[in-house]
Every structure is written in C-alpha cells, then in structure tokens.
PALO-120438 format. One record per residue (C-alpha): residue in one letter; x, y, z. Coordinates in Angstrom, 3 decimals. Each point is the difference from the previous one (the first is absolute). Layout:
N
('A',(X,Y,Z)),
...
//
This chain:
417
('X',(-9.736,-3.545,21.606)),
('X',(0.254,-3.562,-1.560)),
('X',(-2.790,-0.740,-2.388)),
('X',(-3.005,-1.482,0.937)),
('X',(0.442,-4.054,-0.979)),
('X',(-3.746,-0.848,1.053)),
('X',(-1.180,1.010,-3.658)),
('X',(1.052,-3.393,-1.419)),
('X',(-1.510,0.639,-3.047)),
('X',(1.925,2.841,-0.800)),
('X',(2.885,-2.200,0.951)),
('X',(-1.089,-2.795,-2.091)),
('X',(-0.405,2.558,-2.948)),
('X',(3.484,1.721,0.624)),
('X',(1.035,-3.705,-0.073)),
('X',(-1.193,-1.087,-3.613)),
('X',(1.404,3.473,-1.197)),
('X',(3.287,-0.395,1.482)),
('X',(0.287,-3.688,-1.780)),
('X',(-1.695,1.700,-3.269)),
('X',(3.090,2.477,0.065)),
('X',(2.601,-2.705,0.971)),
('X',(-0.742,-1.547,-3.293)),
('X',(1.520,2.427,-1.479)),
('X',(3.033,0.567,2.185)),
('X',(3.145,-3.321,-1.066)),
('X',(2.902,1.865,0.990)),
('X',(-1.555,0.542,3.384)),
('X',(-1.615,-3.515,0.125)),
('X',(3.906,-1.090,-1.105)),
('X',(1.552,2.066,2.990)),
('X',(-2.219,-1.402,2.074)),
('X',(0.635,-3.463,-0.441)),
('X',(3.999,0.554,0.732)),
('X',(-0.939,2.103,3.028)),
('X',(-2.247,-3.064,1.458)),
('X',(3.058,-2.477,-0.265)),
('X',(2.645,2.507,1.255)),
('X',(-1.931,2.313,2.375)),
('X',(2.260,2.994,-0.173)),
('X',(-1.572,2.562,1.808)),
('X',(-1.082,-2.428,3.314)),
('X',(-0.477,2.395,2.928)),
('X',(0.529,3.260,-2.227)),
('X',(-2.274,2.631,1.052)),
('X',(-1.417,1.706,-2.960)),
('X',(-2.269,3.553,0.294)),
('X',(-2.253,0.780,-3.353)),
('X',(-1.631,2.839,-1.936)),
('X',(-1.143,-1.296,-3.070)),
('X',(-3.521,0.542,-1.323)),
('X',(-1.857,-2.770,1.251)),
('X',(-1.070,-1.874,-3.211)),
('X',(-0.064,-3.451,-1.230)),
('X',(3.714,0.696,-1.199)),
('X',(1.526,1.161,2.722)),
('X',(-2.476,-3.468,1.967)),
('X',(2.493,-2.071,-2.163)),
('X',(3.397,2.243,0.827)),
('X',(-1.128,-0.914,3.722)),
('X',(-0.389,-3.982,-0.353)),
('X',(3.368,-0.189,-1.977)),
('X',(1.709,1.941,3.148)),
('X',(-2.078,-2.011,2.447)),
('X',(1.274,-3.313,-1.654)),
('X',(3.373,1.044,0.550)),
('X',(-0.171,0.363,3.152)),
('X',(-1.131,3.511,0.697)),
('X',(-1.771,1.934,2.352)),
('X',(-2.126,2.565,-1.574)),
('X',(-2.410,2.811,0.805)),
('X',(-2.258,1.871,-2.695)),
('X',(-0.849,3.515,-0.091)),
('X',(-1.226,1.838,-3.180)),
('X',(2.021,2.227,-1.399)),
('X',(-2.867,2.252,-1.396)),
('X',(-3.474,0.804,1.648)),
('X',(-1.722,-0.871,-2.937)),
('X',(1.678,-3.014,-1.417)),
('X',(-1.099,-2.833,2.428)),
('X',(-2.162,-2.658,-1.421)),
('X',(-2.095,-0.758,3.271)),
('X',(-0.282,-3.663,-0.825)),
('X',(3.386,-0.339,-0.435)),
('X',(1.237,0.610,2.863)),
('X',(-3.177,-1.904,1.875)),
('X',(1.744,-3.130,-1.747)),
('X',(3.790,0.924,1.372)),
('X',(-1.360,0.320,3.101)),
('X',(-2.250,-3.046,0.168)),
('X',(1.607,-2.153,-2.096)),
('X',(4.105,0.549,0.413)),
('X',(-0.240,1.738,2.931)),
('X',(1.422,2.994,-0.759)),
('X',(-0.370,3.080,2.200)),
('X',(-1.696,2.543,-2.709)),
('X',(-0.580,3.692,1.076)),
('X',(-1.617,1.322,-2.858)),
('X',(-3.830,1.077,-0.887)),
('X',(-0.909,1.482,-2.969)),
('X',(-1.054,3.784,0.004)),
('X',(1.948,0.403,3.502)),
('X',(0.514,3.101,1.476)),
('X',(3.530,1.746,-0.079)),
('X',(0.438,-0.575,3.810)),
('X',(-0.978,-3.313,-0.345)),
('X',(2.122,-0.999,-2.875)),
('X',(3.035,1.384,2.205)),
('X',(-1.708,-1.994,2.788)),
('X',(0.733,-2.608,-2.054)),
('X',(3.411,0.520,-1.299)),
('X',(0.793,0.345,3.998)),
('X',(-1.031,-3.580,0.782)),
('X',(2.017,-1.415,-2.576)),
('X',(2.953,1.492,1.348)),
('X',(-1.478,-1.293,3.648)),
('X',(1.642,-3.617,-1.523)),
('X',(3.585,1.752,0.241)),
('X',(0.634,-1.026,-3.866)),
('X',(3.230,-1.209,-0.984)),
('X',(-1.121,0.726,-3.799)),
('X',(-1.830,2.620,-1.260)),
('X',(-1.868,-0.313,-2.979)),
('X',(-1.712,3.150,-1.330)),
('X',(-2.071,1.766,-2.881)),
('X',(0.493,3.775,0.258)),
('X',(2.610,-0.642,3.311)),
('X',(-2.783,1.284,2.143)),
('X',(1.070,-2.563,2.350)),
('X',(3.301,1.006,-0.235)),
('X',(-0.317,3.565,0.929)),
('X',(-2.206,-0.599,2.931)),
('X',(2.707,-2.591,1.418)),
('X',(2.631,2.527,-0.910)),
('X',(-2.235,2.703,1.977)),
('X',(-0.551,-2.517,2.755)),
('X',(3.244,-1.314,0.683)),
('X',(-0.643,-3.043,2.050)),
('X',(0.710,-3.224,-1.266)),
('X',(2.068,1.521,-3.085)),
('X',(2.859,-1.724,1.266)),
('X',(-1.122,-3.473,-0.233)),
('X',(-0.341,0.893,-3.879)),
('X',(2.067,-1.816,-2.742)),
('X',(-1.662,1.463,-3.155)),
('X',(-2.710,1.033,-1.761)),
('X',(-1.571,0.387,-3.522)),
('X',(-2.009,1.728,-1.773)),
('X',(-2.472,-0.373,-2.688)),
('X',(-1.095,2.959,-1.679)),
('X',(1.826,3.244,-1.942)),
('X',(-1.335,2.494,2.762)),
('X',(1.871,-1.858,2.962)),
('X',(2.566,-0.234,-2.121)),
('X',(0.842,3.765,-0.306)),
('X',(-1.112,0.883,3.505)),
('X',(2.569,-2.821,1.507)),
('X',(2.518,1.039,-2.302)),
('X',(-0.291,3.783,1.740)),
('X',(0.339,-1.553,3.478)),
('X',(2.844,-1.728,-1.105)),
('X',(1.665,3.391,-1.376)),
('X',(-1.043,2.185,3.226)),
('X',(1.907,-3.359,2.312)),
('X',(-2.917,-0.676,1.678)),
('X',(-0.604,-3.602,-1.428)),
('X',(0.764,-2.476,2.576)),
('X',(-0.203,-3.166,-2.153)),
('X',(0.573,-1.387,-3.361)),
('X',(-3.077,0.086,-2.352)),
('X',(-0.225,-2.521,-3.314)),
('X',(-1.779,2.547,-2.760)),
('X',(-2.235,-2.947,-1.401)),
('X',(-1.554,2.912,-2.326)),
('X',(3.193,0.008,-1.857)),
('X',(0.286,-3.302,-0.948)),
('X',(-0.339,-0.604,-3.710)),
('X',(-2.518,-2.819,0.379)),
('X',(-2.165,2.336,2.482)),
('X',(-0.127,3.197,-2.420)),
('X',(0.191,-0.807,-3.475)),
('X',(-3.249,-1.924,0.987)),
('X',(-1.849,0.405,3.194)),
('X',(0.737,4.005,-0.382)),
('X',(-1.180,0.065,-3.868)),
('X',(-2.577,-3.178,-0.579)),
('X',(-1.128,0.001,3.411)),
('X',(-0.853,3.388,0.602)),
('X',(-0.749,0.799,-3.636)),
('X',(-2.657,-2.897,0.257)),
('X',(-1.385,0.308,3.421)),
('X',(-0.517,4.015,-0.234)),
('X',(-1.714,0.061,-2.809)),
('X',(-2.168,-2.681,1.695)),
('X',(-0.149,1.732,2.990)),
('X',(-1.376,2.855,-1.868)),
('X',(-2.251,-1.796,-1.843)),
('X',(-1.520,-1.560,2.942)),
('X',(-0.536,2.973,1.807)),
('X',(-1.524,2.176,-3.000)),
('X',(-1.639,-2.545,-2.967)),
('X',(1.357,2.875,-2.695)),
('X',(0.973,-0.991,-3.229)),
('X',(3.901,0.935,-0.088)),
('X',(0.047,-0.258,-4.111)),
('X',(-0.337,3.511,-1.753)),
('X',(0.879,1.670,3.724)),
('X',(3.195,2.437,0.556)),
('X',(2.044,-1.904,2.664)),
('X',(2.468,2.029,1.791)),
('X',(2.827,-2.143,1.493)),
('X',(2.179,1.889,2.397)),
('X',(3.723,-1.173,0.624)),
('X',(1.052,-2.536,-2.789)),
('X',(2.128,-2.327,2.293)),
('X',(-0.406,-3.470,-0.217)),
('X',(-3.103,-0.105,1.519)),
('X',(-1.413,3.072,-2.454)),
('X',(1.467,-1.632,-2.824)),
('X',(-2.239,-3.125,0.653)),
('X',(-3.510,1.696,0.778)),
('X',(0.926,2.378,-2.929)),
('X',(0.456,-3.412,-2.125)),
('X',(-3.405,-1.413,0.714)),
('X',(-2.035,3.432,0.307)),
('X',(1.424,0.294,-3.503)),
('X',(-1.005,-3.984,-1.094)),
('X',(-3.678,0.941,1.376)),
('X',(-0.123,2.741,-2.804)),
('X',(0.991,3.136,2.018)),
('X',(1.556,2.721,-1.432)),
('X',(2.606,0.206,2.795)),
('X',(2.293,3.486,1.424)),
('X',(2.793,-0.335,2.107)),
('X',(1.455,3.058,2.167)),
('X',(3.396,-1.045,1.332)),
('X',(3.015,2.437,1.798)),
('X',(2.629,-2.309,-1.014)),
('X',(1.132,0.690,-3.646)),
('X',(1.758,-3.405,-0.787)),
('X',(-3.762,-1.408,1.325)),
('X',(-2.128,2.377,-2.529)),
('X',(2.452,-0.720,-2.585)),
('X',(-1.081,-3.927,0.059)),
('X',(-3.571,0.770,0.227)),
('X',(0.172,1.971,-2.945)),
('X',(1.822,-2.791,-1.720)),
('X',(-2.153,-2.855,0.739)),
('X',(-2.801,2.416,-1.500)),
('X',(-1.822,2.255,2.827)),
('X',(-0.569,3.360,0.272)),
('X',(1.813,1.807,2.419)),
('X',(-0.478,3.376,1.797)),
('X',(-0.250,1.829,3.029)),
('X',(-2.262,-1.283,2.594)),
('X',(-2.667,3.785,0.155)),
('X',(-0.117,-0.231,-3.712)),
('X',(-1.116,-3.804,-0.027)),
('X',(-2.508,1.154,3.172)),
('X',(-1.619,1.613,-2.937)),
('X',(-0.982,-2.821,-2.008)),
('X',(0.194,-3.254,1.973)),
('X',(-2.770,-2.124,1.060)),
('X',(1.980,-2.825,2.315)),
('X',(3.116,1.216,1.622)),
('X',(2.244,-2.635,1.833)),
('X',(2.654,1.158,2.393)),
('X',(3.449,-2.863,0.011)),
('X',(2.580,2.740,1.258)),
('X',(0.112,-0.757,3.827)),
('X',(-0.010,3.975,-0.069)),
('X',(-2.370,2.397,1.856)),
('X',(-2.150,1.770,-1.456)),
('X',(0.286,-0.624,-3.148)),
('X',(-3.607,0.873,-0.812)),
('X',(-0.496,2.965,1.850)),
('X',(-2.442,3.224,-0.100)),
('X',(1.053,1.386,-3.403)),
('X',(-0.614,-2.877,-1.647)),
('X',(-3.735,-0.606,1.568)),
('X',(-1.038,3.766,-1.053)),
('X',(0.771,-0.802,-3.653)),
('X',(-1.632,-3.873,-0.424)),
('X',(-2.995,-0.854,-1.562)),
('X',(-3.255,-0.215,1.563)),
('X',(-0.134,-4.475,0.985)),
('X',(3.732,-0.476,-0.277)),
('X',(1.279,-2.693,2.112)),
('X',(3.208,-0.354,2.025)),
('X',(2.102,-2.633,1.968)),
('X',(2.952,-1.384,1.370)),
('X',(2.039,-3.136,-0.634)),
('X',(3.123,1.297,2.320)),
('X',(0.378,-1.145,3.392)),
('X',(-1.326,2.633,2.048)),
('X',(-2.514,2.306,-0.548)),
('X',(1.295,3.440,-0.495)),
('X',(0.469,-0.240,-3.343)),
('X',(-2.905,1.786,-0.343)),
('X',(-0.880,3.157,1.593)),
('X',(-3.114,-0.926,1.972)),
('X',(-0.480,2.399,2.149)),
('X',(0.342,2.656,-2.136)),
('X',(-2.795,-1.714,-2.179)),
('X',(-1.879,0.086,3.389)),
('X',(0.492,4.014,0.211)),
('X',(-1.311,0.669,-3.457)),
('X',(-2.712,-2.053,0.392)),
('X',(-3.985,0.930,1.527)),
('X',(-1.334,-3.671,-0.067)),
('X',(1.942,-3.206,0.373)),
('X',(-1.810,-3.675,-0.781)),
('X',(0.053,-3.556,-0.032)),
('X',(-1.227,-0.817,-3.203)),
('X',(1.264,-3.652,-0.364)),
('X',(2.411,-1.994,2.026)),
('X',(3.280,1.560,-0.379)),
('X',(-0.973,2.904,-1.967)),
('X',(-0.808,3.665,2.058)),
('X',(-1.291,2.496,-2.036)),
('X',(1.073,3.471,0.410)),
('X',(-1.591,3.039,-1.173)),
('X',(1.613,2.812,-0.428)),
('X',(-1.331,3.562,0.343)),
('X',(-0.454,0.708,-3.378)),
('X',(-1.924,-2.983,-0.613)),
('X',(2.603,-2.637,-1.267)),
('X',(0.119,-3.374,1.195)),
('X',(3.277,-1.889,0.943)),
('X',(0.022,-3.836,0.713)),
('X',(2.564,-1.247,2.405)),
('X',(0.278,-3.694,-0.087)),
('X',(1.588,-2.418,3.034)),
('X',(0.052,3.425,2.455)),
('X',(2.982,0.554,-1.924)),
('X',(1.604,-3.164,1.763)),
('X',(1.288,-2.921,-2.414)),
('X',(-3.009,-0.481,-2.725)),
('X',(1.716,-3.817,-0.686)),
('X',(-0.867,-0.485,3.380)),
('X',(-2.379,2.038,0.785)),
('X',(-2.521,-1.314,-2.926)),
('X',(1.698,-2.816,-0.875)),
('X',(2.012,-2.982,1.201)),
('X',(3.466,1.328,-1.144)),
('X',(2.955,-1.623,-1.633)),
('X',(-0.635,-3.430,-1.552)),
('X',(1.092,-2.985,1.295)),
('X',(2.471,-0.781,-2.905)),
('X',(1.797,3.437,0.563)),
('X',(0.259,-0.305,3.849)),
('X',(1.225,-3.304,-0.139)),
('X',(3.611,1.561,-1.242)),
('X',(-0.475,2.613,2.496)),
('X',(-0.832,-1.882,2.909)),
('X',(2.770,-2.453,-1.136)),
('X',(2.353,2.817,0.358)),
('X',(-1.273,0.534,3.990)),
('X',(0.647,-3.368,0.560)),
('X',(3.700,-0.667,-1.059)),
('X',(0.925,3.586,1.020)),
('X',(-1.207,-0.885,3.817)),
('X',(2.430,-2.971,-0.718)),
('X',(2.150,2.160,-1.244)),
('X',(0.265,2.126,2.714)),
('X',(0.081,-2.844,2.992)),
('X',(3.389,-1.461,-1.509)),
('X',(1.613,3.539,-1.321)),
('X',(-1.882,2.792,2.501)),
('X',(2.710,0.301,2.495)),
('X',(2.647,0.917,-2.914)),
('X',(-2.349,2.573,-1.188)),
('X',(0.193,3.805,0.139)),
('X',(-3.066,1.929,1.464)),
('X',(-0.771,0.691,-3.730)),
('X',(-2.690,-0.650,-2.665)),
('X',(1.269,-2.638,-1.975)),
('X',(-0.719,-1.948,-3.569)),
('X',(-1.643,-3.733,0.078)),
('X',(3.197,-1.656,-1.243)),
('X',(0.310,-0.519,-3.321)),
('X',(-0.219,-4.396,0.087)),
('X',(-3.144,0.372,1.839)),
('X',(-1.953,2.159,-2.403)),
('X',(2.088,-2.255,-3.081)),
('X',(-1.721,-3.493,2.303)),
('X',(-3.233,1.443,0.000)),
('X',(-0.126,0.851,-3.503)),
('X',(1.407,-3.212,-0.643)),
('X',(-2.529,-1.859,2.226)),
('X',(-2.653,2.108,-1.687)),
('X',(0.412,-1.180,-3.448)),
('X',(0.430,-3.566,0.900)),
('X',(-3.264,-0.108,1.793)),
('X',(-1.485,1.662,-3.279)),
('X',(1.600,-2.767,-2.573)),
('X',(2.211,2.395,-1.564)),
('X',(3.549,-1.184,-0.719)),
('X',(3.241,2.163,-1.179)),
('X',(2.860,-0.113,-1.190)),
('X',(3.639,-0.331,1.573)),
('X',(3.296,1.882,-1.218)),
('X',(2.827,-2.659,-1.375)),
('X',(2.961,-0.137,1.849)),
('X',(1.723,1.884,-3.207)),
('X',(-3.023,2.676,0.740)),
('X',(1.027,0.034,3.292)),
('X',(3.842,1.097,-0.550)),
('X',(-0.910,2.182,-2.762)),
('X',(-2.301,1.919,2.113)),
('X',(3.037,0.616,2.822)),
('X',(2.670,0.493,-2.756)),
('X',(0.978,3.502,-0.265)),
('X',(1.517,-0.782,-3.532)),
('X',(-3.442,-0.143,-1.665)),
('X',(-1.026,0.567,-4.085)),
('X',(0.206,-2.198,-2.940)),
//
C-alpha cells in the first residue's frame, strides 16, 4: 500500500531531514542541476529498492528532475524512515511502498507493486527486486538495465549471470571505487557502530569486539570499533583478507574461539550463518550480537531460538535470550541491519558518491543498454574518475596535473634514467 500522506507532520519532518541531508550531498546537488536543463530520462520508467532514507529522498529528486518516473520500495523491512517516505509521497509525489517493521509478505507486497509500473530501470539494494521480476516474468522485456547498490546483490546477480538466467544488463554500483573505498568502509564503519550504540548505551572502550568478514565494509566498523578503544578480533575464511587484518594490527582467529571471549560481534560477510549454535554454547553470559550485512541470516537465529527457555524485549531493538543454562545473549536489530535498524545509516557525505554512481549509471545504461550483454558489469571507469573529481571540487581541494613530458614518459616503454 502507498503510505499514508494525511500525517503532514511527519511529512513536514521527513521534509526538513531530507534538506538537512541534502546539505551534505554537492555531487548530487551538481547532477541535478545538469539533469534539470537536459532532462535525460523524460518518460523513463524507473522501479526502486533502496532503503527509504533521506539519501536515497535526494537519489529520487535528482532522477525526478531529469525527467524520470519513479516508484519507491524499501529494500529492507527495517530500514524505512517513516517520515521519509510521508515527505516523497506528499511532497514529490512519489509512489512509496515501504513501512517500517513490515511484514515479509508485505515487503514482497511491496516489491510487487513496484514492478506493477512495468520499469524500464531497475534500481536495487540486495536485487530483491530483481529476482522477483526474474521469478515473475512479465514485463522483463520492457527492461533496459538495472543496478545495483550493495556487495550482496552483487554476488547473487553475478550467479544468475553464470547459471544464464539473467535477462538484462546490471551496472554493479558496489564496485565502483568512489562507492566502496567510502560508503562500504566510513559509512558502515560509522553508522554501525552508531547503530549499536543507539540500540544498547554500552561503553564500546575496554570491550572485545569481534568483527566477522574483513571486507570493505569489516575493515571500516573494525576501524572505528578500534578508534572507540576496543580491543578488536577478526575471524575471516579468506587468507589474503586475515593477512591484512593482521597487518593493520588486529587479532585474528577462528570465529568458535573468538565466541569465547567477545562481547559485541558484528556479522559483514553476506554469509549464513556465520554465528551459529557452537558459537552461542561457548559466549559469555550478556554478550551481544548483530548484523551489518544485508540480510539477516548472518546470524543463526533460530537456532538461538532452540537453545533458548525465555525470549524478551528488553529495549527497542535488543531481545534477550536466555539460554538453558542460565546465560544471556543480546540480539540487536532482530538480526536485520543494526545501521538501520537503530540508526539512520550511511551519512549523507558517503551516499552522495554512491547515489551519484545510480544516477550516471541509469544514464549510462539508457544510451549504452542495448549494446550490453545480459551480464553484471563495472560503473565505467570516467564516471567513478567524474565523481571523484566532482567530489573534491565541491570540498575545495585542488591537485595536481601530469606535464605533457609526464604524460609521454608514463606511455614510453623505454623508461629509466
């Protein structure tokens, strides 16, 4: 269902948030300006699953000022900001499907009436939306291209593409340099550790923080868990992966042997059950764990609901369960995304690269979709260089240029003194 605009002042809330976040967003603001003068995408028919926050609110102006037409679903049960998308729908008329804490039917529900627009564009964050149109069927052959935002969608539309059964080309967004090096590590490092904070009011100095997976995003929560005075573990499969977190000074092991002595574990593997019944029987009486991957079966809930004889509420977003030996295990967010969940996620600064991305790759993709194989494929490489370029001008940093004797040197192969 579309969201209820007759709560104005959640609108008008959502509204002073959205412009509080725009702030903070040039490149965007930048895009947006050419896409006014030029209207690029008139007529296009775009379909979205993005959490709805005050980011992704400014993602959907720059595409409406170009011309778009755009519905909003979220891309997460947990992630909407209510007043957010109040303000879409009241005040750009956006059709928004999204509620916060909604229901796994519902969220499909949701996802459905996107798709009801017959999208010529798919935008997604986990490619949720993707798979159900895939499953579906109707209307896929209207489609041009997609992209998507976020490392799990990544790998699971790089496996369509492998088995054949992707039907369109997909931008991966997530791979861009100016999405990962910094929405994936400063975002996420910044907004879980928020998130967590937020949910729990714990002091994080002088705790054991357990950090599973030391991709991009672990790297970053592992960063600021360690800046807040943790003494931080990382369990990783990948040996190149545990090498680096060794080097840059953690301690690294396997993940039942840091169940033993964490007190805040954080799962960023887009893996299931990575925390899973061994590693409940061996932690410590009030340790608490979460997620910061896109879905939640990261950790093994429902074998934490087997082993446990009482489950609770004991704040928002944190369940206690007790075990049946008397131990007490916090789960924060339902297990769901805590920088969500909790918090507000990425900041605006971050997601304005990121969301910069989304909007020249859906350009991208009008002008160059039809030469396109149905594969995954990189943001090209002078879009990420314009953002980054567009992101330091808007910050007052300059750089310097190669000469034009740097210039041949650099493509001579007879190089040396």
């Amino acid at each position: 269902m579309k969201y209820d605009i007759r709560d104005i002042s959640l609108a008008k809330k959502g509204m002073l948030r959205i412009e509080w976040a725009e702030m903070q967003m040039p490149v965007l603001r930048m895009i947006r300006e050419e896409f006014s003068k030029e209207r690029p995408l008139r007529g296009v028919r775009i379909g979205a699953c993005l959490h709805v926050t005050t980011e992704t609110a400014c993602l959907i102006q720059t595409l409406k000022a170009a011309g778009a037409e755009v519905a909003l679903c979220a891309s997460n049960p947990l992630s909407t900001q209510d007043d957010v998308a109040a303000a879409l729908v009241r005040y750009m008329k956006v059709p928004v499907f999204a509620v916060k804490g909604e229901t796994s039917r519902r969220y499909y529900r949701h996802i459905n009436s996107v798709l009801s627009i017959r999208p010529q564009i798919t935008m997604d964050d986990g490619a949720d939306l993707v798979s159900t149109l895939h499953k579906k069927g109707r209307g896929i052959e209207e489609v041009v291209g997609g992209t998507e935002e976020t490392t799990t969608g990544v790998i699971r539309l790089r496996a369509m593409a492998e088995k054949g059964v992707l039907r369109y080309p997909i931008v991966a967004v997530n791979d861009a340099y100016t999405k990962f090096l910094f929405d994936n590590r400063y975002g996420t490092g910044q907004s879980t550790i928020d998130g967590i904070l937020r949910a729990t009011n714990r002091l994080i100095a002088g705790s054991v923080f357990v950090v599973c997976g030391y991709g991009w995003c672990g790297k970053g929560v592992a960063m600021r868990a360690k800046g807040m005075g943790a003494r931080v573990v990382v369990t990783e499969v990948e040996p190149l992966r545990a090498l680096e977190a060794t080097m840059d000074g953690f301690e690294v092991m396997p993940i039942r042997e840091a169940s033993k002595i964490g007190d805040i574990f954080v799962t960023v593997t887009g893996n299931i059950n990575v925390i899973d019944r061994h590693c409940f029987r061996v932690m410590k009486d009030g340790a608490m764990v979460c997620n910061s991957g896109h879905f939640n079966v990261e950790i093994d809930i429902d074998a934490l609901k087997t082993m446990s004889n009482k489950v609770r509420r004991i704040r928002e977003f944190v369940e206690e369960y007790t075990l049946k030996d008397g131990r007490r295990i916090y789960l924060l967010g339902e297990g769901r995304l805590i920088n969500l969940a909790a918090a507000e996620g990425h900041p605006s600064q971050v997601m304005d690269m990121s969301f910069a991305n989304q909007a020249l790759s859906v350009l991208y993709l009008l002008r160059e979709g039809e030469k396109l194989e149905r594969k995954v494929y990189p943001v090209p490489r002078e879009i990420d260089s314009t953002i980054a370029s567009m992101k330091l001008q808007a910050m007052g940093i300059r750089i310097d240029t190669l000469t034009r004797q740097q210039n041949r040197y650099l493509k001579s192969w007879q190089m040396g003194t």
